[in-house]
Residue frames as a rotation matrix with the C-alpha (Angstrom) as fourth column:
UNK 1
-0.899 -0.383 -0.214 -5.79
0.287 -0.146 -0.947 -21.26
0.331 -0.912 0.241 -8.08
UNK 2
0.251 0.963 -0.096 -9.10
0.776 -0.141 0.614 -21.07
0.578 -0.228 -0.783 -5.83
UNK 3
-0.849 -0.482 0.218 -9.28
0.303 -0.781 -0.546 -18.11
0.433 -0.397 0.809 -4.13
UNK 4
-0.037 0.942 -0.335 -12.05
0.974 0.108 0.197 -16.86
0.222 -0.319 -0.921 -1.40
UNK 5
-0.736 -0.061 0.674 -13.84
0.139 -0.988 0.062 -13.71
0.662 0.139 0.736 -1.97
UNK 6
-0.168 0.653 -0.738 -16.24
0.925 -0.154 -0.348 -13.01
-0.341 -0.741 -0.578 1.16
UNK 7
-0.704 0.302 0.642 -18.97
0.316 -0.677 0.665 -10.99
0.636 0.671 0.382 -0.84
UNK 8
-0.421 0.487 -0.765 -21.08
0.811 -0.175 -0.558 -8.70
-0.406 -0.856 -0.321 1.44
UNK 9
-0.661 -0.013 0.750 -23.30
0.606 -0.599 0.523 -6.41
0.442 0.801 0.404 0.51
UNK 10
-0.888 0.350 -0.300 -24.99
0.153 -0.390 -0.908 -3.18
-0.434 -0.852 0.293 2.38
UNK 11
-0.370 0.811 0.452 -28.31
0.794 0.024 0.607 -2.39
0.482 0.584 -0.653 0.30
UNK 12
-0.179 0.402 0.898 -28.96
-0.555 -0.795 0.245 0.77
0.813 -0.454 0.365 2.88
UNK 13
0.878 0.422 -0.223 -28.51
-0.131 0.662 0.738 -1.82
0.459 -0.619 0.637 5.54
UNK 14
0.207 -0.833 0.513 -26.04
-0.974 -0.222 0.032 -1.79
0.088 -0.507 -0.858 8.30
UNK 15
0.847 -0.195 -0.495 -24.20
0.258 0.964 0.061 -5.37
0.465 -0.180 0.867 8.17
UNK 16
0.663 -0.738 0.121 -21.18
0.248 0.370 0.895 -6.80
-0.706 -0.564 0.429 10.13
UNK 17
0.679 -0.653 -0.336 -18.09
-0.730 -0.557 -0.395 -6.14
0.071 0.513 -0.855 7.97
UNK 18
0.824 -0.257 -0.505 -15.56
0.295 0.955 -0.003 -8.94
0.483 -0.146 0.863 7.54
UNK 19
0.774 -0.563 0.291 -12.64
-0.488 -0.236 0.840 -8.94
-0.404 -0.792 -0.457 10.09
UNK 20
0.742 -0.668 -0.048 -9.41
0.362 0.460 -0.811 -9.53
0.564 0.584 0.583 8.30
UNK 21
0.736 -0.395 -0.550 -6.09
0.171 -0.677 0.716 -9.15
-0.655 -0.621 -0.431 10.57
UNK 22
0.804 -0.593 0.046 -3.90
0.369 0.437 -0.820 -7.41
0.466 0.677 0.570 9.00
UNK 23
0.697 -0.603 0.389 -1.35
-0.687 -0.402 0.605 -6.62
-0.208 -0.689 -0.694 12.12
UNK 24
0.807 -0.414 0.421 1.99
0.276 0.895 0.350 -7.97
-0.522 -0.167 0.837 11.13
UNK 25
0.127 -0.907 -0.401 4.72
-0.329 -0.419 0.846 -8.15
-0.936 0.025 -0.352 9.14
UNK 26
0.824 0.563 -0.064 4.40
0.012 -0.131 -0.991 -7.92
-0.567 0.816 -0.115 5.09
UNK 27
-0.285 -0.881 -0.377 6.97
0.031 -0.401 0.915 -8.34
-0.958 0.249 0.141 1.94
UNK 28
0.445 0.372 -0.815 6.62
-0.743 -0.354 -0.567 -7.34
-0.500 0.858 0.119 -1.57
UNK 29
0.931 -0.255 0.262 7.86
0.345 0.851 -0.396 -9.40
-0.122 0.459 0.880 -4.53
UNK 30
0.354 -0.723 0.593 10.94
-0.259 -0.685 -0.681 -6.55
0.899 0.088 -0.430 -4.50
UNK 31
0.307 -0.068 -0.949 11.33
0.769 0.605 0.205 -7.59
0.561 -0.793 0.237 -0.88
UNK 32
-0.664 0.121 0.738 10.65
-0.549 -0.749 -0.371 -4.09
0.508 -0.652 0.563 1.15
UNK 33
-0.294 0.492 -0.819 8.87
0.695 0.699 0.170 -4.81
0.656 -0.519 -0.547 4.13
UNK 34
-0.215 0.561 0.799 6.07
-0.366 -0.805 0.467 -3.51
0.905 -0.192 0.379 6.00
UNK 35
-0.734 0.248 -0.632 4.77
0.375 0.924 -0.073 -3.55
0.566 -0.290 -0.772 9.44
UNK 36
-0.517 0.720 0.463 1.63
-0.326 -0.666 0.671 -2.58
0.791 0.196 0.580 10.07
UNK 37
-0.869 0.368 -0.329 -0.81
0.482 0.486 -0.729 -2.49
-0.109 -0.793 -0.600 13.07
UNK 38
-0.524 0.702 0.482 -4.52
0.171 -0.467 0.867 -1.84
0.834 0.537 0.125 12.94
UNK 39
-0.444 0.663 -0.603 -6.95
0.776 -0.052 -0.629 -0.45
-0.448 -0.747 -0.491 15.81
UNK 40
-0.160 0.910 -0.382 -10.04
0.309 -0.322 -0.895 0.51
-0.937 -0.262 -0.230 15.06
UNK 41
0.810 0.470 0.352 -9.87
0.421 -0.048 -0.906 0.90
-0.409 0.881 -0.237 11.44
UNK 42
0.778 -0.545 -0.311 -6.90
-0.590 -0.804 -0.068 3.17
-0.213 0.237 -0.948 11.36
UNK 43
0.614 -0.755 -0.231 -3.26
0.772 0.515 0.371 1.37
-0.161 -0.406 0.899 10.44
UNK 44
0.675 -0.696 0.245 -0.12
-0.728 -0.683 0.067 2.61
0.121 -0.223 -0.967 11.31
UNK 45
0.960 -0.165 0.226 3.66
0.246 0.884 -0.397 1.62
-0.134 0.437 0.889 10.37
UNK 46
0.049 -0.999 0.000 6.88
-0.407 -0.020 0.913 0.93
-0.912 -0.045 -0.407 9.70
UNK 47
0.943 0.329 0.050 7.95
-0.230 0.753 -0.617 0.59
-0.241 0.570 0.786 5.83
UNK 48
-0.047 -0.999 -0.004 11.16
-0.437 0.017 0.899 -0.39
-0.898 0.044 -0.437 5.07
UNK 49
0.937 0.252 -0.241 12.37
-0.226 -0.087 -0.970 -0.03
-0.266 0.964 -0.025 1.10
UNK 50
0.155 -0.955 0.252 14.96
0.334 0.291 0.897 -1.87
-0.930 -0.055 0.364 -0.59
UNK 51
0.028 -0.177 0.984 14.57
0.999 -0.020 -0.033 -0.02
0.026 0.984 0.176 -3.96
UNK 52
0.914 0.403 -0.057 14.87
0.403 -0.915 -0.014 3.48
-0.058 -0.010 -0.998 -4.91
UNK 53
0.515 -0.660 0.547 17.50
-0.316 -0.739 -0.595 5.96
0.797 0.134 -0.589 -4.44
UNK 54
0.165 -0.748 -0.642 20.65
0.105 0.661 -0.743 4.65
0.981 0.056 0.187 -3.28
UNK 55
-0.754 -0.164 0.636 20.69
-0.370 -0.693 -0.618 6.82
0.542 -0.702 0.462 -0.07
UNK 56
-0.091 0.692 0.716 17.44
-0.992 -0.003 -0.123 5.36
-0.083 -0.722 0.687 0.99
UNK 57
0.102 -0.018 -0.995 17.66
-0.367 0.929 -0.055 1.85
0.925 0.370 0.089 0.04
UNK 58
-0.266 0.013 -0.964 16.92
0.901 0.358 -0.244 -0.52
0.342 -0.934 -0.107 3.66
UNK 59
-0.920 -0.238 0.312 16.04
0.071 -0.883 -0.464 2.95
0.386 -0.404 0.829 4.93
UNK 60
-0.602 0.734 -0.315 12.62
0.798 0.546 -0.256 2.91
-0.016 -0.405 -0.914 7.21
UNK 61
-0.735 0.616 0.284 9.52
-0.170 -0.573 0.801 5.14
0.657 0.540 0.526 6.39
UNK 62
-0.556 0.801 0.221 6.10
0.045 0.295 -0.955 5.50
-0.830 -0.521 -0.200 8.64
UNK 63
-0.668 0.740 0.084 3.13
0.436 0.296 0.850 4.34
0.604 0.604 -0.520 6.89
UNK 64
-0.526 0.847 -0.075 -0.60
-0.119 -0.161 -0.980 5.01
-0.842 -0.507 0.186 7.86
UNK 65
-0.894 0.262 -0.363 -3.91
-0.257 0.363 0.896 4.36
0.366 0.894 -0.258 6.57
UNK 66
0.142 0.829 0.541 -7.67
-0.976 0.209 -0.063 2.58
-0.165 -0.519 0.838 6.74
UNK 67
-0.993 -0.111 -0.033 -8.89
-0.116 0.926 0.358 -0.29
-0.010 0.360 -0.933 6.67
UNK 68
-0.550 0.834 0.046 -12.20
-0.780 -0.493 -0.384 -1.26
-0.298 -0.247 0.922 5.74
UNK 69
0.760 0.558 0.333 -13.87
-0.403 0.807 -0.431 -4.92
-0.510 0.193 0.838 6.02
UNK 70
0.512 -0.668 0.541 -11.18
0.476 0.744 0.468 -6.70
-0.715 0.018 0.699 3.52
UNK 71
0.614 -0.205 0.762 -10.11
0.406 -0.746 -0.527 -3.58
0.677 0.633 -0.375 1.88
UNK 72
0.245 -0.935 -0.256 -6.80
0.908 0.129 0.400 -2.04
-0.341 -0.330 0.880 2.59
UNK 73
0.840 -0.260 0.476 -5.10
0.217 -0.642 -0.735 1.61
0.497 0.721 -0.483 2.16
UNK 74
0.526 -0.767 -0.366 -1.98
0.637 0.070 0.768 2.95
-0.564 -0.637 0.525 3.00
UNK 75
0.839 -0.409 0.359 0.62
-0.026 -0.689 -0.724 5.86
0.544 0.598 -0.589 2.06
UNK 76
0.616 -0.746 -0.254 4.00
0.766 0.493 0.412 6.41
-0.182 -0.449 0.875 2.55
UNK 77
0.930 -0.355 -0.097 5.68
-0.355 -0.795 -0.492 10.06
0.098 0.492 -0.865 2.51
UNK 78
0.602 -0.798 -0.020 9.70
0.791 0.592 0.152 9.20
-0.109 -0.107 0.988 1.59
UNK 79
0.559 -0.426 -0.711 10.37
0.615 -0.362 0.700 12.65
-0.556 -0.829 0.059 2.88
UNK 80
-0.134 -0.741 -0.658 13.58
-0.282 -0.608 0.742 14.24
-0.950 0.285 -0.127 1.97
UNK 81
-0.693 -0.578 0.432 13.41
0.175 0.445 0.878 12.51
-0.700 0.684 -0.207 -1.57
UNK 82
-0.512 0.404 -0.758 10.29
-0.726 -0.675 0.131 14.45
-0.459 0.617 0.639 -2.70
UNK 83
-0.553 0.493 -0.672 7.79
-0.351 0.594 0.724 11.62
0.756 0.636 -0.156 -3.23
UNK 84
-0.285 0.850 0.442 4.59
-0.755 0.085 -0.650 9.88
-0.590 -0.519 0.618 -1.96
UNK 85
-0.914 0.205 -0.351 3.39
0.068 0.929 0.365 6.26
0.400 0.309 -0.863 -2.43
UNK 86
0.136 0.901 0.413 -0.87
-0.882 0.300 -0.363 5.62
-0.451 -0.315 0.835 -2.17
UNK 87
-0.781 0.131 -0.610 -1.37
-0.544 0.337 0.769 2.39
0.306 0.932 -0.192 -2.28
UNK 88
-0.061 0.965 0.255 -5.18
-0.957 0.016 -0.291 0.28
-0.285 -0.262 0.922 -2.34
UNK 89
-0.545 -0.449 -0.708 -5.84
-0.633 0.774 -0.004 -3.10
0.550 0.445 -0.706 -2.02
UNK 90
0.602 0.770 -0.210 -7.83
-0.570 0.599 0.563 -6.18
0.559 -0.220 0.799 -1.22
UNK 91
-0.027 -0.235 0.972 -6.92
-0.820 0.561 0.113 -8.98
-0.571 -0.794 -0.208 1.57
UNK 92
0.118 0.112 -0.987 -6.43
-0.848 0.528 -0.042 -12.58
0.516 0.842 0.157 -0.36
UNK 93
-0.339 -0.640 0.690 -6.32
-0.678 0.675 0.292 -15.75
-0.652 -0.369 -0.663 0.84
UNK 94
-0.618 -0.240 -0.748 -6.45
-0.748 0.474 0.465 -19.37
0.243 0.847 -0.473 -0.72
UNK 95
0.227 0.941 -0.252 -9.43
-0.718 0.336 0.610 -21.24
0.658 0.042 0.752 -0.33
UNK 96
0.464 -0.378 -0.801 -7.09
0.465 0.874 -0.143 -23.77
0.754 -0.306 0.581 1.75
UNK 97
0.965 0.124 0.231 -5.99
-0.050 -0.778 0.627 -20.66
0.257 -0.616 -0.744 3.95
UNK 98
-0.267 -0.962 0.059 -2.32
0.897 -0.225 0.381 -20.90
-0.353 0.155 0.923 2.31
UNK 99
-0.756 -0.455 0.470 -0.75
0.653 -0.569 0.500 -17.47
0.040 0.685 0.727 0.48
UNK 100
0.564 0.254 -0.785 -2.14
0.608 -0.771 0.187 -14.71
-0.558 -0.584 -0.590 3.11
UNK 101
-0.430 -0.859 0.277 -1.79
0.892 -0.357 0.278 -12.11
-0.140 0.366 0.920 0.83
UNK 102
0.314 0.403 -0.860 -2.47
0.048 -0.911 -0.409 -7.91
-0.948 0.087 -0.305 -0.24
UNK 103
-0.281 -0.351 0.893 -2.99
0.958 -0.158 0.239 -7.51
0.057 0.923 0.381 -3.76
UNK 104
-0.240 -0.052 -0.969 -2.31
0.366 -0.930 -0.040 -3.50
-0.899 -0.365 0.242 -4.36
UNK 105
-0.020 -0.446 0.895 -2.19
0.805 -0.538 -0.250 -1.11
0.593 0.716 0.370 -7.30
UNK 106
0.025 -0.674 -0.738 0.15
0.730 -0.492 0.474 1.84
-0.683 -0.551 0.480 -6.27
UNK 107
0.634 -0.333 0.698 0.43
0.257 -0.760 -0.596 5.82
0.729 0.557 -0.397 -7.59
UNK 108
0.060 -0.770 -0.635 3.89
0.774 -0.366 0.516 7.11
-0.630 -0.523 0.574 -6.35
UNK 109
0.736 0.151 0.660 4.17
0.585 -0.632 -0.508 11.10
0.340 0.760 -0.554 -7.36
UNK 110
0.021 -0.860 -0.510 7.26
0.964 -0.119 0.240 12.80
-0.267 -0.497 0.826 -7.08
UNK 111
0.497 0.859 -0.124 7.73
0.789 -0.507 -0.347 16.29
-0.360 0.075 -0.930 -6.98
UNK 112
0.233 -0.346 0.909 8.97
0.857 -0.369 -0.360 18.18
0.460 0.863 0.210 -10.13
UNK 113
-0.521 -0.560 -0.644 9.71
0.525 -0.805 0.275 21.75
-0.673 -0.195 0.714 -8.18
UNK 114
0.326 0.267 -0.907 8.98
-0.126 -0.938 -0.322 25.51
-0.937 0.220 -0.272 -9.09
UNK 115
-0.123 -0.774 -0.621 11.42
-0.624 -0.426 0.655 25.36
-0.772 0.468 -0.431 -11.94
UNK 116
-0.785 -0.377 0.492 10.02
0.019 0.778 0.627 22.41
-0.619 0.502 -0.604 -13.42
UNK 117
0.020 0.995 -0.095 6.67
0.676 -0.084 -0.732 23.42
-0.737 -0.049 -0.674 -14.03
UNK 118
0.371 -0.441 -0.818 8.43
-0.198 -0.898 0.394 26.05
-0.907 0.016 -0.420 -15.79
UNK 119
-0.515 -0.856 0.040 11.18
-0.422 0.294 0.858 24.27
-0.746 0.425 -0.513 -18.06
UNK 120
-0.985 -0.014 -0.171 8.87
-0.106 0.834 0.541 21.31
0.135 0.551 -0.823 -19.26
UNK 121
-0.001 0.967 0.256 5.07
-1.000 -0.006 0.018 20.52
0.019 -0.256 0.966 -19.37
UNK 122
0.327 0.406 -0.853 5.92
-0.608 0.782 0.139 17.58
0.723 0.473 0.503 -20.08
UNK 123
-0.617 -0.456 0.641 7.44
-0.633 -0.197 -0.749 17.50
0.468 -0.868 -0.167 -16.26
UNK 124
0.080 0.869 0.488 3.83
-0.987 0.139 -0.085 16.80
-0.142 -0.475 0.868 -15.25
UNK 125
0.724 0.469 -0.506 3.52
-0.531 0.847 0.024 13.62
0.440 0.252 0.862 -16.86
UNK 126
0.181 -0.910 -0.372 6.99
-0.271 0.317 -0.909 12.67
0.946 0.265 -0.189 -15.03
UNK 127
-0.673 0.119 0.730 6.13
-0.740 -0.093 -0.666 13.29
-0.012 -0.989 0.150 -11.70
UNK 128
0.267 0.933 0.241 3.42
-0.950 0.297 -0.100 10.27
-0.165 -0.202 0.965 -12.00
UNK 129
-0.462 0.035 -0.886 3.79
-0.692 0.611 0.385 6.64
0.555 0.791 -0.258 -11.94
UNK 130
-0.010 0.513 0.859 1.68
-0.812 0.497 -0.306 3.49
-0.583 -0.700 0.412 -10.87
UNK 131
-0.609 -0.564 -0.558 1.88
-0.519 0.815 -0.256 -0.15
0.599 0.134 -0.790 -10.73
UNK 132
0.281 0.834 -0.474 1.20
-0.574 0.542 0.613 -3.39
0.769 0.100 0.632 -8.90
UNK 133
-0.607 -0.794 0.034 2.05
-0.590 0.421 -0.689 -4.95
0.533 -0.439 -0.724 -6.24
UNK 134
0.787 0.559 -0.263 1.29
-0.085 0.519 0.850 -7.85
0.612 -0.647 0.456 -3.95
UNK 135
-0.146 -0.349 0.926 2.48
-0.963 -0.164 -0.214 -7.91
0.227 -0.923 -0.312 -0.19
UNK 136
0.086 0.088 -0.992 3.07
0.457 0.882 0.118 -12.09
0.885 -0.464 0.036 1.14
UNK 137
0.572 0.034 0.820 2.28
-0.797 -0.215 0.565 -12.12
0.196 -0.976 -0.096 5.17
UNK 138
-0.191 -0.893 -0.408 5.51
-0.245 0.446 -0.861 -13.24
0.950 -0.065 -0.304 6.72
């Protein structure tokens, strides 16, 4: 699979940044779905998760983030359920400008309480996990 990487580099030199939109609507390979709008560097959102805790499953989340040139963050707080998604990622596309995609890796920490911290050290390491993901533009 060819794949274009638009290398740019600043040396202590102000350059142009590439312009990648990513204002739209996004799904995962899980099929949650994001939409996301960017001005001025900042994005802001709407995710919407079909995994997790039964209660929140299809349930909708705000997002936010940067963006920078073909670089990509975002977070997601999922609230009541005591957890937080970061995830970072590059813009893809196929040299043929098919399979407009975000490739990601994701830390999602959940949070273990007073009492756990307490009970288990080994709590800590529970409260961490990260992964991969790639986002197709729908």
């Amino acid at each position: 699979m060819s794949e274009q990487w638009l290398e740019w580099k600043t040396e202590g030199k102000q350059v142009n940044k590439p312009i990648v939109n990513f204002n739209g609507k996004w799904r995962n390979k899980l099929s949650s779905e994001m939409i996301i709008t960017v001005e001025k560097g900042i994005v802001s959102g709407i995710y919407q998760t079909v995994v997790g805790e039964p209660s929140h499953n299809c349930e909708e989340f705000p997002l936010s983030g940067f963006v920078n040139g073909h670089l990509i963050s975002f977070i997601v707080d999922w609230k009541q359920y005591g957890s937080i998604t970061a995830w970072v990622g590059q813009h893809i596309i196929d040299i043929n400008g098919n399979n407009e995609r975000i490739e990601t890796m994701w830390h999602l920490v959940k949070n273990i309480g007073e009492e756990g911290k307490e009970a288990d050290s080994n709590s800590y390491w529970n409260a961490f996990l990260s992964g991969s993901d790639v986002f197709s533009k729908i």
